[in-house]
N, C-alpha and C positions, 0 to 999 in steps of 0.2 A: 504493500500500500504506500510506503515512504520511499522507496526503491526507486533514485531515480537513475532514468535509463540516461542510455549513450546518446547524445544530440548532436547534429553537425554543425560543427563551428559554422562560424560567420551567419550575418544577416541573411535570412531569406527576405524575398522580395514582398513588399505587400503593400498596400494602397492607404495612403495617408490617410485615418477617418477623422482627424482634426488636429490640431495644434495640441502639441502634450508637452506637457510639463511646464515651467513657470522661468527658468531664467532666461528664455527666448523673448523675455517681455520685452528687451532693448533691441529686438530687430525687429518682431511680427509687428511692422507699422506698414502705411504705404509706401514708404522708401525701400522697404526688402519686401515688399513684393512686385516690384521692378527688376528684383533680382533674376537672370539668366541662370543657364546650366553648367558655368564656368564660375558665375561670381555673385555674392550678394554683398548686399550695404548695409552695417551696423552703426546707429545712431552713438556719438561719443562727446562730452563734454571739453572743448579745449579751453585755454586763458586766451582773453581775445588782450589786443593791445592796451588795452584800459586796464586789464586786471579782471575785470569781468566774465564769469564762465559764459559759453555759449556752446548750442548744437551746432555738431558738424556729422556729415555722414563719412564711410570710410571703406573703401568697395574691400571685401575679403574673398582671397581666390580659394573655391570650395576643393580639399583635399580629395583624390578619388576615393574610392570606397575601399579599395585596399588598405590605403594605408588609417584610415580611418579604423577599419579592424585591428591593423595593428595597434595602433594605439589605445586600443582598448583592452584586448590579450596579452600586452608582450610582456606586462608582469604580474599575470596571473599564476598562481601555484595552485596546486592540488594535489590531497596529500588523505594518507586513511594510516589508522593504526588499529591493530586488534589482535588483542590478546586476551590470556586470563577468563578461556570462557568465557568472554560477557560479549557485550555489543561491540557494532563495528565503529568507533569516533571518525570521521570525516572533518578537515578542514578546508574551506578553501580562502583565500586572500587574491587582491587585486588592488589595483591603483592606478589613477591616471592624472596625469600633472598639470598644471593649470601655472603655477608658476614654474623657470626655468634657473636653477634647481628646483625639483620639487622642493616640499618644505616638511612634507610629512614623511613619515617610517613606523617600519614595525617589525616587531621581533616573534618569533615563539621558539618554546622548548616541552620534550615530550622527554617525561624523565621516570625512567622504571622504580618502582618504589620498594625499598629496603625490607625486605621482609617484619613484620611487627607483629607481637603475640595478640589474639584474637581478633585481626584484621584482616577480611580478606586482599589476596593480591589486588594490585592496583596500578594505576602511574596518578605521576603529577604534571599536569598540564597547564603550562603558561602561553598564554596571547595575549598581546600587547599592540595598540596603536598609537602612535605620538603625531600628533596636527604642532608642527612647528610656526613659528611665525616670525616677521624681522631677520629671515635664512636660516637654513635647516641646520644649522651647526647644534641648538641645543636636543631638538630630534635626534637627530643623527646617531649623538654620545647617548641619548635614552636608549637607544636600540641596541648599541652594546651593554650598557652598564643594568638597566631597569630591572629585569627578571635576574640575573645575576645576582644583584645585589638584596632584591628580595628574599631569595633564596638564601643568604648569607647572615641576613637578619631573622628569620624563621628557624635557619638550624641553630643559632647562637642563641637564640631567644626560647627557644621550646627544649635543646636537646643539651647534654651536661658537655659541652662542647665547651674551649676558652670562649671568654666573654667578647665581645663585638670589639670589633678597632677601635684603636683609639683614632682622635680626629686626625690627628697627621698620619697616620698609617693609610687609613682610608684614602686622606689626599695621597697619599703615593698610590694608592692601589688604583685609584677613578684615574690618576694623570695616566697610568701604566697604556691607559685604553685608548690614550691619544696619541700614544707613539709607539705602540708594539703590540702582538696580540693580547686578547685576554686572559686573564689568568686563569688556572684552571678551580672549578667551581667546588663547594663543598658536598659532600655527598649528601642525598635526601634519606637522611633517616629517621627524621623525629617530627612529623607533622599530627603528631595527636592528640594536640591540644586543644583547649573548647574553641568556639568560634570566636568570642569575644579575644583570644590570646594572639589568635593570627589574625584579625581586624588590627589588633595593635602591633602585631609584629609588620605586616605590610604598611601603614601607616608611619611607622619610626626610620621603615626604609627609606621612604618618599621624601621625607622630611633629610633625613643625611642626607640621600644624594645632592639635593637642591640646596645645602648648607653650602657642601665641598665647592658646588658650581660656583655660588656666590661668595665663597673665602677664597675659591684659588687665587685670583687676579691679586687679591688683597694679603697675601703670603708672596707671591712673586716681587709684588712692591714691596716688602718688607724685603725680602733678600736681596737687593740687587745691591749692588756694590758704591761708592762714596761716586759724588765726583770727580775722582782724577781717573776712574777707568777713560779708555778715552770710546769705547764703546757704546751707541748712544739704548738708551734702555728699554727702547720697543723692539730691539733684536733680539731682546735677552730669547733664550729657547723657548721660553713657556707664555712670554708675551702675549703670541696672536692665540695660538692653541688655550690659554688661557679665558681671554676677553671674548671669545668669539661665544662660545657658549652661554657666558652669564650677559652678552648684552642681547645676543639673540633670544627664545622664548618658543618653550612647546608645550600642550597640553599632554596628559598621558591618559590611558583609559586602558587597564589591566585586569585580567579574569585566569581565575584561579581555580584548577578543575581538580578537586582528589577523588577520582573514580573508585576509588576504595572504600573511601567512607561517606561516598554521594555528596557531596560539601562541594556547593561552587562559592567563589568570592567575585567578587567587582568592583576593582578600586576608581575611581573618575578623580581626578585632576585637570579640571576647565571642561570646556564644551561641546567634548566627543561627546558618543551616546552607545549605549547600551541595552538592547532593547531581548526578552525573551519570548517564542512563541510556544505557548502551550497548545494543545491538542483537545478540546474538548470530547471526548466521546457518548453517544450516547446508550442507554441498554441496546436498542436497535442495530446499530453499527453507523449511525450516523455521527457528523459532528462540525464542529465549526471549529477555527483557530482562534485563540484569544492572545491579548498583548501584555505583556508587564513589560514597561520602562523601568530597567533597575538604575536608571541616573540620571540626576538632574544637571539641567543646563545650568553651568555656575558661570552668570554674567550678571551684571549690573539689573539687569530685566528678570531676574528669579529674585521673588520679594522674600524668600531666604537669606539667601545670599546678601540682598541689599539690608536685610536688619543684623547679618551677623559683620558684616562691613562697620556699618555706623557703629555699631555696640564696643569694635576694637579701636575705634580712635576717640577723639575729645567731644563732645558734644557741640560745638561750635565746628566740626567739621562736618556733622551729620550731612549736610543742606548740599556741600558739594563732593563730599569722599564719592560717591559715583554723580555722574555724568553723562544723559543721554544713553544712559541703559551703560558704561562704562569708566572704567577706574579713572578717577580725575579726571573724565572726559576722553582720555585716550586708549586702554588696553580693553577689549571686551572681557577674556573670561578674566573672574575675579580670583583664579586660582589658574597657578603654572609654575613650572620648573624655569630658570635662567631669569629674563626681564629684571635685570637686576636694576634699573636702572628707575625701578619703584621699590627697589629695597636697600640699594645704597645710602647713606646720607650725601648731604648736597656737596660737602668739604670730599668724602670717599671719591664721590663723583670724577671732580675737578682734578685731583691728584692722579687718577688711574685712566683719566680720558689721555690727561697731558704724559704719564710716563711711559703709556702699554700701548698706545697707539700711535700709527705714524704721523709725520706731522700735517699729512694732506688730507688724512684722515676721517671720513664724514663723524662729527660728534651731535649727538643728542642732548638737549639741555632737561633737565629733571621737568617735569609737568609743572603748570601756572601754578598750579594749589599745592604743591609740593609742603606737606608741613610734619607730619612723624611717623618716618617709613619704619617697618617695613608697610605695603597697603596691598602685596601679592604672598600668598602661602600655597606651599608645592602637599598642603596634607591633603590626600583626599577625604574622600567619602565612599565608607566602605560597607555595601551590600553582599548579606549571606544567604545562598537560597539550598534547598536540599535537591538533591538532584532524581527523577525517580525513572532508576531504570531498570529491567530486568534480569532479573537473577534464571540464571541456567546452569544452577548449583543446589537451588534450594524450591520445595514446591513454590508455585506462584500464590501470592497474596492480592489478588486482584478482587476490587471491589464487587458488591452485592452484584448480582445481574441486574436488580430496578435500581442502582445507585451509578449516575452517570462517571468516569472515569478522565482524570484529568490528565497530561504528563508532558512535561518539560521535554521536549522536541530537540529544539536550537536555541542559539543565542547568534546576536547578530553584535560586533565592534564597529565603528565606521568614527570617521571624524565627522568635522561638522558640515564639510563637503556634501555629504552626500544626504543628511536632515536640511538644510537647506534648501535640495529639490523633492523629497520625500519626505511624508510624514510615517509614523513610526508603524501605524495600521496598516500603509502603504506597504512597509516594507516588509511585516512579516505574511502581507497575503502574498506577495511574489515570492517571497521563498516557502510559503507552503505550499506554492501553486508548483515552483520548481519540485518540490519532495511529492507532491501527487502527478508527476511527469505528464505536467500540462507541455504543450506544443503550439507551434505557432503565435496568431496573432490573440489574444486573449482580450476581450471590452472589459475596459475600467470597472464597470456597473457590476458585471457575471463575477469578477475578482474582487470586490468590495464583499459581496454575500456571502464567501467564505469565511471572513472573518465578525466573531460579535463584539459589537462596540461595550467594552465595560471604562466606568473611570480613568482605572489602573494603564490606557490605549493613549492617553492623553501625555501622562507625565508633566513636569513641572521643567513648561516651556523660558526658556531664558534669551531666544533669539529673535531680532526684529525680523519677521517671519517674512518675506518675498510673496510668499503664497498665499495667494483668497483660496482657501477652501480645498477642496479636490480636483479642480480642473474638470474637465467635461465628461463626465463619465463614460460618455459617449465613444469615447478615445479608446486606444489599443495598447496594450503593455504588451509585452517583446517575447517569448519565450524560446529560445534559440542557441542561446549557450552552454557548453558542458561548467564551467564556472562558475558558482553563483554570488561571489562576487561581484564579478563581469555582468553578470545579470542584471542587476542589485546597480550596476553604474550603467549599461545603457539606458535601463528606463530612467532612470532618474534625470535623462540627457536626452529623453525624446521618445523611447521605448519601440512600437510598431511604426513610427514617425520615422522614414528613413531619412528627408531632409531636415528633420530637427536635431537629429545626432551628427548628421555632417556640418549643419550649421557649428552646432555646438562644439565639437572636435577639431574644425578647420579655424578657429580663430588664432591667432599663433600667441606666444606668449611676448610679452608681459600683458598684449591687449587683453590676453584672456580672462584674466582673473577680474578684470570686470562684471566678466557675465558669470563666474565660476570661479568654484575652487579645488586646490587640491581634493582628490577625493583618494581614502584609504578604506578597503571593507574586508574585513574579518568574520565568516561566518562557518561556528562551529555547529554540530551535530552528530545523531547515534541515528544508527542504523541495526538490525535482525542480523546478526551473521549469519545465518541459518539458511538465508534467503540466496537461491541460487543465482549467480550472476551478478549481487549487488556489489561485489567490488568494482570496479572498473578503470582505479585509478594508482599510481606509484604510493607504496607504501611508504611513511614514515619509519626512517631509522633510529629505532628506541635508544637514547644513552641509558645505561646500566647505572648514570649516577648524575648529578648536576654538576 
């Protein structure tokens, strides 16, 4: 039933049944639809000679269809592990770049679990996505260091292991990762602790790493040598490798799977999202999908977020600590790794712009309101759900026959790319529609009644939303991909619309990110192993250890 089949890449052909999806709002005007089969025109804001913004149109030559595929597949993964008797986990990831470096990244690790008395076998499963911003440098360092270092604060913190690094160990150990490989990880043997221990042990992780980010630069000036080197001080080694990370800035959004003792986690840090689809079934055999959002958008626009903001500074800051739904007016989420440049002091600031950076240097001057940083924290927000899956070890425990049957499916990771052009009921009726091996062109409308609207479908929105509503129901979502990632980013970008995905894909960068953004999607799932044929993809190679 969840078995999905073999699909043939690339777009099949199919007849636009309307305008889909919402960030084509800046071309579907009548300037692009004057557009030919060579080129259209996207309306763009320049500074006229006054100073004054003004419309301007800008003819963009439409990418053929190839290479459009490609840019949609070429970093796609797909990956399955199964062992231990139990189900088959599938993961797949995908990405498409909008800025040039992308800016987002993402990491996982499938890690075999240490045998423990009265526990059945298991692994431990980390995915991760980081939405960088201001240049993927503090991304980048997430993708190696984040799950690592997770993992290093969990075995330290749970198991009778030496006690966690000291600060400057750690600094040598995070700088190791900017000039050499990584070090080799500690073994996973001791995750059986309550859930409340490893909320905290993930939590303490997030926190060091985004300490080290925002002390290195401020150790590096601390070492550098008197005035008479004649060496000027933004060459020093650790200079650029240093500053690049703490002035740039990434969200992170990290899930934590112990198939052993069915215990998933969900850390968010800024304004990825995290979304799960459950399976409603009914006695009959019927059912519909349901949503939980396990994360809240943390920006200036989540009135969370916005009273535990005000609550951390002076009451005379209240009025302007956010701004326009963000930090002082300038950073959206109100939580991120690096942006140090809202946790510096204004004196830190000045000294570390002028010794660590060149002298041509673009510099950033602190925000107008600038008054008692820090006003960014890298702690997330940490969601525990039980994971319910079948045992083919032990008889089955399956509900009454008249008591309808719920169960945790997937999980979906994505940055904020791709909520943006989807909403989250959106997304998990296309990937149940993918697991129920829909095909072809599917209407919005027939894909909307698979899923039932509860509260829980909503989440605790933090983004100035692009999008009125659903779009036309009348439209066509895409089903075409063996990917579902890949999936999961055409519709979002136009879906059975084949020239709203070329629009959208043929804009080149930097214009792109106008209409768009980086998009990064992570979406894990179980599968029957039992079920003939459902493998059909390269297996995951298990480490024996973190």
């Amino acid at each position: 039933m969840f078995r999905a089949i073999a699909r043939r890449p690339g777009l099949s052909s199919f007849a636009a049944a309307a305008t889909v999806g919402t960030s084509g709002y800046l071309w579907y005007s009548r300037a692009s639809n004057r557009a030919d089969n060579t080129h259209f025109d996207v309306s763009i804001k320049v500074t006229a000679p006054d100073g004054s913004r003004m419309p301007t149109l800008r003819k963009i030559a439409f990418l053929p269809s190839a290479d459009v595929e490609t840019r949609l597949t070429e970093n796609a993964v797909s990956k399955s592990v199964h062992r231990h008797a139990g189900p088959r986990w599938k993961y797949d990831t995908a990405c498409v770049a909008a800025n040039d470096p992308i800016e987002d990244a993402n990491a996982q690790i499938i890690v075999k679990r240490n045998p423990v008395p009265n526990v059945p076998p298991g692994d431990l499963m980390f995915f991760a996505v980081m939405d960088g911003h201001a240049g993927p440098y503090t991304s980048r360092l997430l993708s190696k260091i984040l799950i690592p270092s997770v993992a290093l604060e969990l075995s330290s913190l749970i198991s009778q292991s030496p006690p966690p690094p000291s600060t400057t160990s750690l600094y040598t150990w995070l700088k190791s990762f900017i000039i050499k490989p990584p070090l080799p990880l500690p073994a996973a043997n001791a995750y059986d602790a309550g859930p409340n221990l490893i909320a905290e042990g993930i939590k303490a992780a997030f926190k060091k790493i985004d300490q080290e980010i925002v002390a290195g630069p401020l150790r590096v000036l601390s070492s550098l040598p008197g005035s008479t080197d004649d060496k000027p001080s933004y060459q020093h080694l650790m200079a650029l490798p240093s500053m690049l990370p703490a002035l740039s800035g990434s969200c992170a959004l990290l899930a934590l799977l112990d198939t052993a003792k069915n215990d998933m986690y969900v850390a968010c840090t800024g304004d990825s999202r995290a979304v799960a689809g459950y399976w409603d079934e009914q006695p009959d055999g019927t059912g519909k999908w349901r949503v939980e959002v396990l994360t809240e958008d943390q920006t200036g626009r989540n009135p969370n977020e916005l009273k535990r903001m005000q609550s951390e500074h002076p009451p005379e800051e209240s009025s302007f600590v956010i701004q326009r739904g963000r930090v002082l007016g300038g950073l959206e989420p109100t939580r991120a790794f690096g942006d140090s440049r809202y946790k510096w002091s204004r004196d830190e600031q000045q000294k570390l712009n002028e010794a660590l950076l060149e002298p041509d240097a673009p510099r950033r001057q602190p925000p107008r309101d600038f008054k008692t940083p820090p006003y960014v924290t890298s702690e997330p927000v940490v969601t525990h759900r039980k994971l319910s899956l079948p045992s083919f070890d032990s008889p089955s425990q399956s509900p009454s026959p008249s008591q309808p049957k719920s169960t945790l499916r997937f999980i979906v990771l994505a940055t904020d790319g791709l909520w943006d052009e989807l909403s989250s009921s959106e997304v998990v009726s296309l990937v149940g529609g993918y697991l129920h091996n829909r095909t072809g062109a599917v209407s919005k409308s027939e894909l909307a009644a698979t899923v039932v609207e509860t509260p829980d479908a909503a989440g605790v929105q933090g983004k100035d939303a692009r999008r009125n509503g659903k779009g036309d129901l009348k439209a066509k979502w895409a089903f075409v991909d063996t990917n579902v990632g890949t999936h999961l980013i055409r519709n979002a970008f136009g879906g059975a619309d084949e020239m709203a995905v070329r629009k959208m894909l043929s804009i080149p960068a930097p214009l792109a990110r106008r209409f768009r953004d980086d998009v990064t999607v992570t979406v894990v799932w179980w599968e029957d192993a039992d079920v003939p044929g459902a493998d059909v993809r390269r297996p995951e190679q298990v480490r024996a250890k973190l």
